[in-house]
Structure formats: structure tokens, C-alpha cells
C-alpha positions as CSV (number, residue, x, y, z in Angstrom):
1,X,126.3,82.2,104.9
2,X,126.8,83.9,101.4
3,X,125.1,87.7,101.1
4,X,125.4,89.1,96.8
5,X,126.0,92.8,97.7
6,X,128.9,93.8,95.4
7,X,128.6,92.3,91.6
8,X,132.4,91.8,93.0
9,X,131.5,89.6,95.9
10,X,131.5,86.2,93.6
11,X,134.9,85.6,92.3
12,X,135.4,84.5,88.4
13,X,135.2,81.0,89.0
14,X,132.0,81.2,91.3
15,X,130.5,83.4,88.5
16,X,131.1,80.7,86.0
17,X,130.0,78.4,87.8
18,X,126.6,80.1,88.6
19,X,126.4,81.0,84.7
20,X,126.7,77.6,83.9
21,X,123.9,76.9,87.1
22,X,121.6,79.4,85.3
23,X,122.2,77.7,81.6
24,X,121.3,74.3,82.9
25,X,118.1,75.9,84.2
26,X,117.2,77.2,81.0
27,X,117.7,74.3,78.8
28,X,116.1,72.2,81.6
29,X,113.9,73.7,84.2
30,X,111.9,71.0,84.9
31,X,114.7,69.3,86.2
32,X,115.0,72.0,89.0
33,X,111.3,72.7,90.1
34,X,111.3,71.1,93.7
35,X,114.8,72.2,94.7
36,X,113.4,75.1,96.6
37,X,110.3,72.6,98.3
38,X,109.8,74.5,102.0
39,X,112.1,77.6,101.1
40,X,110.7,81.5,101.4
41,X,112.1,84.4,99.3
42,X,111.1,87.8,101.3
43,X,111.1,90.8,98.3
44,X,111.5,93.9,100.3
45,X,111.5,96.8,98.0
46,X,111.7,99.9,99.4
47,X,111.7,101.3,95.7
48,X,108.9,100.7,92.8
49,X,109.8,97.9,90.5
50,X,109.0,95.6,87.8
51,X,111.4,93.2,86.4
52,X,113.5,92.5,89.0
53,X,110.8,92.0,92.0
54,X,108.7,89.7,89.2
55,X,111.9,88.0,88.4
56,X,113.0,87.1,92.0
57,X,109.3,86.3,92.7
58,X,109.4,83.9,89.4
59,X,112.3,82.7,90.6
60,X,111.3,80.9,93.5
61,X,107.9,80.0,92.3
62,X,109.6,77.9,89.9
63,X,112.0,76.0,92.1
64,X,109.1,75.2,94.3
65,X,109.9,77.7,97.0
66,X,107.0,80.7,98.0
67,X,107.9,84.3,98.7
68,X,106.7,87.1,100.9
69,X,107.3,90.6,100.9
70,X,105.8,94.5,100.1
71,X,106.5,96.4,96.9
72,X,106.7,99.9,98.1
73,X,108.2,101.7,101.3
74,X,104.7,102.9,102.3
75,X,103.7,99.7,102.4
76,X,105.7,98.2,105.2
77,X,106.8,99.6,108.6
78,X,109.3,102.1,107.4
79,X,106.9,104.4,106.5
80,X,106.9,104.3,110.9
81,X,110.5,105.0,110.7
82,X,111.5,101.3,111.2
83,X,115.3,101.1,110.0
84,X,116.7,98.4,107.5
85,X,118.6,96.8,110.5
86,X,115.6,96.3,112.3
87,X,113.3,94.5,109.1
88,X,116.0,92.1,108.2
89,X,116.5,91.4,112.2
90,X,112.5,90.7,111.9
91,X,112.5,89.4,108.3
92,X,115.2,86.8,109.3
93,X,112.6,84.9,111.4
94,X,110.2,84.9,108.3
95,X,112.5,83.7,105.3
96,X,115.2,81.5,104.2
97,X,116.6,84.5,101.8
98,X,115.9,87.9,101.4
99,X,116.2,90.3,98.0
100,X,116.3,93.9,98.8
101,X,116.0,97.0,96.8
102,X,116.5,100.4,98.6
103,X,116.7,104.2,97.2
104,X,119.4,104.7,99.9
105,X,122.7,103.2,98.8
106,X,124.4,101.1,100.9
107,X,121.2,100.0,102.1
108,X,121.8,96.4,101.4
109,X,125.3,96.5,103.1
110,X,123.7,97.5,106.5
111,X,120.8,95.1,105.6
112,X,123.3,92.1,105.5
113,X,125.1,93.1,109.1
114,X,122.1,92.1,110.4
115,X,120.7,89.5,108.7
116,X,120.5,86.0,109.7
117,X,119.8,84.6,106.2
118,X,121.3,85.6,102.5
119,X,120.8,88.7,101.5
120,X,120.5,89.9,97.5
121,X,121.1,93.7,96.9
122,X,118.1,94.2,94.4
123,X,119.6,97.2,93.7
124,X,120.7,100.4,96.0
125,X,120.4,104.2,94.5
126,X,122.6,104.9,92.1
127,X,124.8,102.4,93.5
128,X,125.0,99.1,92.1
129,X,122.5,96.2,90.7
130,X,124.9,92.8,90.9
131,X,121.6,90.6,89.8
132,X,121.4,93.2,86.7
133,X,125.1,92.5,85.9
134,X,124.6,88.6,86.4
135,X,121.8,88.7,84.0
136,X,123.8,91.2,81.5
137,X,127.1,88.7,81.8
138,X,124.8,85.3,81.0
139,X,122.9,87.3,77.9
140,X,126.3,88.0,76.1
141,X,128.0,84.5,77.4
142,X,124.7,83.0,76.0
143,X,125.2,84.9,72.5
144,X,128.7,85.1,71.6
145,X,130.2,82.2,73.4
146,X,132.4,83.8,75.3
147,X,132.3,87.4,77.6
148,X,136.0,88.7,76.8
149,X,137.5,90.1,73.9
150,X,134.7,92.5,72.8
151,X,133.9,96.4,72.1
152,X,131.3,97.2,74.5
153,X,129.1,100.6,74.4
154,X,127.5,101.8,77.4
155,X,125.2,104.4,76.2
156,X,123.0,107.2,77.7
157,X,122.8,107.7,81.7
158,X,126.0,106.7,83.0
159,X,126.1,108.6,85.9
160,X,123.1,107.8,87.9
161,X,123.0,104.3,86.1
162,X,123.6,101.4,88.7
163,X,123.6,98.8,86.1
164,X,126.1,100.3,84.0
165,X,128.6,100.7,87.4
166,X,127.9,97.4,88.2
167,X,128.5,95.9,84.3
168,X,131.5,98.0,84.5
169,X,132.8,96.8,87.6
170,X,132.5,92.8,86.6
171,X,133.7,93.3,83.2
172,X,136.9,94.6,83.9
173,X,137.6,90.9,85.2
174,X,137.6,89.6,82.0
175,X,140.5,89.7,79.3
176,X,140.3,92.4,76.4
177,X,137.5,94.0,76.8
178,X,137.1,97.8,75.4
179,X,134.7,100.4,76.5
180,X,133.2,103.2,74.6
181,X,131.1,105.5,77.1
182,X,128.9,107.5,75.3
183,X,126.8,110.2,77.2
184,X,126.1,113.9,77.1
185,X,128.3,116.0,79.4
186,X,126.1,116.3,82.4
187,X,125.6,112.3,82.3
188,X,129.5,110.9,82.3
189,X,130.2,108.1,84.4
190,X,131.4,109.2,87.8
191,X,134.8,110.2,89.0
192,X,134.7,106.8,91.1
193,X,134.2,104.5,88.3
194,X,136.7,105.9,86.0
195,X,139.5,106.7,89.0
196,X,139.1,103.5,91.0
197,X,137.7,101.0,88.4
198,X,138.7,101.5,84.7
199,X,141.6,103.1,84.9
200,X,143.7,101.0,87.4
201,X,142.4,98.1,85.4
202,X,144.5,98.9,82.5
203,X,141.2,98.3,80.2
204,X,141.2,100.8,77.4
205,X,138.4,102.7,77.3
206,X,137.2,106.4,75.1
207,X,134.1,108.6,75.4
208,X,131.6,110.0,72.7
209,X,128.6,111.7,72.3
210,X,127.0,110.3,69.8
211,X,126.0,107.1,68.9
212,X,126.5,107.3,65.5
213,X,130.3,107.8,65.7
214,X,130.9,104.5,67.4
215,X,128.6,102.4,66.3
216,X,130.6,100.3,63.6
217,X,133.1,99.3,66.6
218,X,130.7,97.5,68.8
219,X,130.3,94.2,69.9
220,X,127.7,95.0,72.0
221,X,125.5,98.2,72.6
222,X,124.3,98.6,76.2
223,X,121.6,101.0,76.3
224,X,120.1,102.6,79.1
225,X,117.2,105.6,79.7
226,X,117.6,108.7,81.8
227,X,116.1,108.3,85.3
228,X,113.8,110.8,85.7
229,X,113.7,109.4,89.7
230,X,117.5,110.5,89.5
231,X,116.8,114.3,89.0
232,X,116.4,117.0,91.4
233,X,115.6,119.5,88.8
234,X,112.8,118.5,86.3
235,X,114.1,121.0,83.8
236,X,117.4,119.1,83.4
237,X,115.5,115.9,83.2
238,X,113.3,117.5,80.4
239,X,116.5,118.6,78.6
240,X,118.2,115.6,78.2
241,X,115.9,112.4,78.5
242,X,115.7,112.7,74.2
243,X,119.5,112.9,74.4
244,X,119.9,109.8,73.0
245,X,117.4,107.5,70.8
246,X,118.5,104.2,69.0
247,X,116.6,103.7,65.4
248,X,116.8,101.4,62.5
249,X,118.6,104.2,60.8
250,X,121.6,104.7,63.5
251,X,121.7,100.7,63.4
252,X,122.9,100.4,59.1
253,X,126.6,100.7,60.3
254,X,126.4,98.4,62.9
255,X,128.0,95.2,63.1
256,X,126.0,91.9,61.9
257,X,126.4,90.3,64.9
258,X,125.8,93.1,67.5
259,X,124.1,92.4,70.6
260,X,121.7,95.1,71.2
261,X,121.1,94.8,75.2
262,X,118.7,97.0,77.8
263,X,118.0,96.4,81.3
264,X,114.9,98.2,81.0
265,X,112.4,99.6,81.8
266,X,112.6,101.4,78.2
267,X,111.0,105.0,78.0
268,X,112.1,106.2,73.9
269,X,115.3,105.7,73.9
270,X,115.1,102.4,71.9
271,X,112.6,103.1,68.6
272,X,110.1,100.4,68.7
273,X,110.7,99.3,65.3
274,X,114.2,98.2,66.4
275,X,112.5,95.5,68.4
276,X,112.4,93.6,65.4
277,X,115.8,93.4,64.6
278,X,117.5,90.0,65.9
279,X,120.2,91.7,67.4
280,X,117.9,93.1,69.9
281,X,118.4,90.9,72.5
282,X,116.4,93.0,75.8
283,X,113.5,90.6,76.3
284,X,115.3,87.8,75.9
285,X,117.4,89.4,78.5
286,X,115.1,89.9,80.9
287,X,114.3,86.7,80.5
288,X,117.2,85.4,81.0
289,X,117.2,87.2,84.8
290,X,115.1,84.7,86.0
291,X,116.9,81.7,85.2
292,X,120.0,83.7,86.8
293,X,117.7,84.7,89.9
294,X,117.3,80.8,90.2
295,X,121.2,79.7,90.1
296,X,121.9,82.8,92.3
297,X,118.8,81.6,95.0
298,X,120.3,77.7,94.9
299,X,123.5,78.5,95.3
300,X,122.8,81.1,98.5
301,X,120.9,78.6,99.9
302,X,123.8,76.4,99.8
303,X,121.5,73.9,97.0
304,X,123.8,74.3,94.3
305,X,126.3,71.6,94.3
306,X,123.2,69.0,94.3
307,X,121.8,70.2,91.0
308,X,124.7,71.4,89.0
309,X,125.5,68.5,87.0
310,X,123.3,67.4,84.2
């Protein structure tokens, strides 16, 4: 039994491979709608969401399976104090996989000690957001061709940002790849992810404040919006949630061929009127999640070696 906790915990060749899984789903889902016939998904998110619940939800709907689940803490028995442990001990009897999503990091880690069936960390805190960084990987693969050998900019909340730590921590895995970090002071990637992941990597990487300074070196601009959910003091939220805002006009030095990516939800830190340039590629990302969320369900499940040849 397989548990996705760590964007780390698939190897390069088992990411590939469930790329490649999530392509052939896209160019031919009907060819994958019964795999999941008799299979549950329980979505236990301890932490508001859209996307990703909807996605995982999607998912299994579409390979046949049904899900189960609550969409909110208050909803379910921790608001008695029930612990992670003891859902996923109860949850186990229930499903054949679980996705979890947790304000607590490391909430998914405990989760999986437990478990009895495969568990997906739908994201934890600040922490990390492997599904995120599945989906991020497949929309550049999809776009360029290839995931190395590109300028990427990671821009706005990197500190507090679990898709960004998680993109960063996969990336590094693949040959030449440059990071620009670009952030206000008070949002800079933590200590951990520069000490222990970009550094001993031997990556190069720079950081900058403003967009418009770096923008004719990407290959790909990663944006992301300050978490207001992050904050312990409103006033610092207030002060710096219009730090950074992307616009048509901040876009005329930019590459041709830049992929313009979000993992939403967007607040105003994209302009709407950028929606409409092709490089803007965040829908079709998000998109994209759910065919991922369908390689990533078949191969836990242990399905993926039936259906991964055309």
C-alpha cells in the first residue's frame, strides 16, 4: 500500500509514468470510465476548499468509482475532539482511498500511520500540496514538451505558500532548471526551503521584488495570492495582499512563449484582462488536476498497470 504525502514520495520514473497515466486520460477518457467500478474516495477536509475537493470528487466520478466525505472540520467528529488517527482508523472501514486536507501540518503523515487504505495529502498548512505540484509538473510537461531546462518565477507568497514548497521541492529533480523568487521581504521563502532544498541541490537560483525586473527571463511565471487564512495580524495582511499584481502592461516584456500558471483561488493578483492572453494557462491548469487526480487514484489503487497502455 502506496500513501502520496511528500511530492517526494514518487520517484522520477513513477512520476513519469503517472504523467504519462494522466495524458492518456485526457486525450481519451472514455477509455478509463469503469476502472474505478465499486471503488470509494472519502474527501476529508478539515479546511475550506474548492478545486482540489471538486477535483478529487471529479476524479472518481469519472472512473466510475463514488466518494464520501465532509467539507469542513465542523462538519465531522472533530469538532468532538476526534483526532486524525482515529477518522482514518474509522474511515478505513468506509473507503478504498482517502484524500485529506488539514490546517495542521503533518496532519496527513499521522493520518497515513494509521490508515488501512492510501492516503493523498490534499494539502497540510503551510506545508506541502504534492497533488498541486502533480498538476503544476503535467501543465508545463503538457506545454513545452519537456519540464527541465527552464527559468521559472515563483511570485508573491512564498512563505506561507504550500504549492510553491512543494513545486520547489520536485523541480529541483529535474536538470537545469533556474529559479527567480520574487516576494516582498516579510514573504521570502523559508529558511528550510532555501537551506535544505535549493541550495544543496546546486540549482541556481536569485530573488527580486518586482516583477517587472525579471520578467524577460522566464519560462514560466508561477503566481500565487497572499493567504489572508495565513495571517495572525490583519494589518500585515492589509499591507501587503496588493504587493504584487500581474497586468497586460507588466506582461509586454515577457517572453512569447511564457506559461503563465496559478493554482488558484485568484484574489487581484492576476488582472482579469490577462485572462485573455494564451499564455495564461490557470484554467486549463486546473483542469488538468483532475485528469492527474485520476492517474494518481489508479495507480494507489494498484489499477494502473491495466490501463496504461493505449
Amino acid at each position: 500500500m502506496r500513501h502520496l504525502i511528500d511530492p517526494l514520495d514518487f520517484n522520477m520514473q513513477e512520476t513519469g509514468r503517472l504523467l504519462k497515466l494522466a495524458g492518456g486520460i485526457s486525450d481519451r477518457p472514455r477509455e478509463y470510465a469503469h476502472c474505478c467500478d465499486g471503488k470509494i474516495l472519502a474527501t476529508l477536509f478539515f479546511e475550506p476548499s474548492t478545486r482540489t475537493r471538486l477535483s478529487f470528487e471529479s476524479a472518481m466520478l469519472r472512473l466510475g468509482g463514488q466518494v464520501l466525505g465532509f467539507s469542513s472540520a465542523g462538519s465531522s467528529s472533530a469538532a468532538k475532539g476526534e483526532s486524525v488517527a482515529d477518522t482514518l482508523r474509522m474511515i478505513s472501514g468506509y473507503a478504498d482511498i482517502a484524500a485529506l486536507r488539514h490546517f495542521k501540518e503533518g496532519a496527513p503523515f499521522v493520518a497515513a500511520r494509521y490508515s488501512k487504505i492510501p492516503v493523498v495529502n490534499a494539502g497540510d498548512g503551510g506545508h506541502q500540496h504534492p497533488t498541486q505540484t502533480l498538476t503544476d509538473l503535467f501543465t508545463i510537461l503538457r506545454r513545452r514538451g519537456e519540464i527541465g531546462n527552464l527559468t521559472i518565477g515563483l511570485c508573491g507568497d512564498l512563505k506561507f505558500g504550500r504549492t510553491v514548497h512543494s513545486l520547489i521541492k520536485s523541480l529541483v529533480r529535474y536538470e537545469n532548471v533556474r529559479f527567480v523568487l520574487i516576494s516582498p521581504e516579510e514573504l521570502r521563502a523559508p529558511g528550510y526551503i532555501v537551506k535544505e532544498v535549493l541550495t544543496p541541490s546546486g540549482h541556481s537560483f536569485t530573488e527580486a521584488r518586482r516583477i517587472e525586473e525579471v520578467m524577460p527571463e522566464l519560462d514560466v511565471l508561477y503566481m500565487t495570492r497572499v493567504q489572508r487564512e495565513r495571517f495572525f495580524n490583519e494589518e500585515d495582511y492589509v499591507r501587503l495582499k496588493d504587493s504584487y499584481i500581474l497586468t497586460p502592461e507588466k506582461l509586454k516584456s515577457a517572453k512569447k512563449d511564457l506559461v503563465i500558471m496559478h493554482p488558484l483561488p485568484r484574489v487581484n493578483e492576476i488582472d482579469q484582462r490577462v485572462d485573455e492572453d494564451p499564455r495564461a494557462l490557470y484554467f486549463e491548469q486546473a483542469r488538468g488536476g483532475v485528469f492527474v487526480r485520476m492517474a494518481l487514484i489508479l495507480a494507489l489503487l494498484g489499477l494502473e498497470p491495466e490501463v496504461l497502455d493505449p
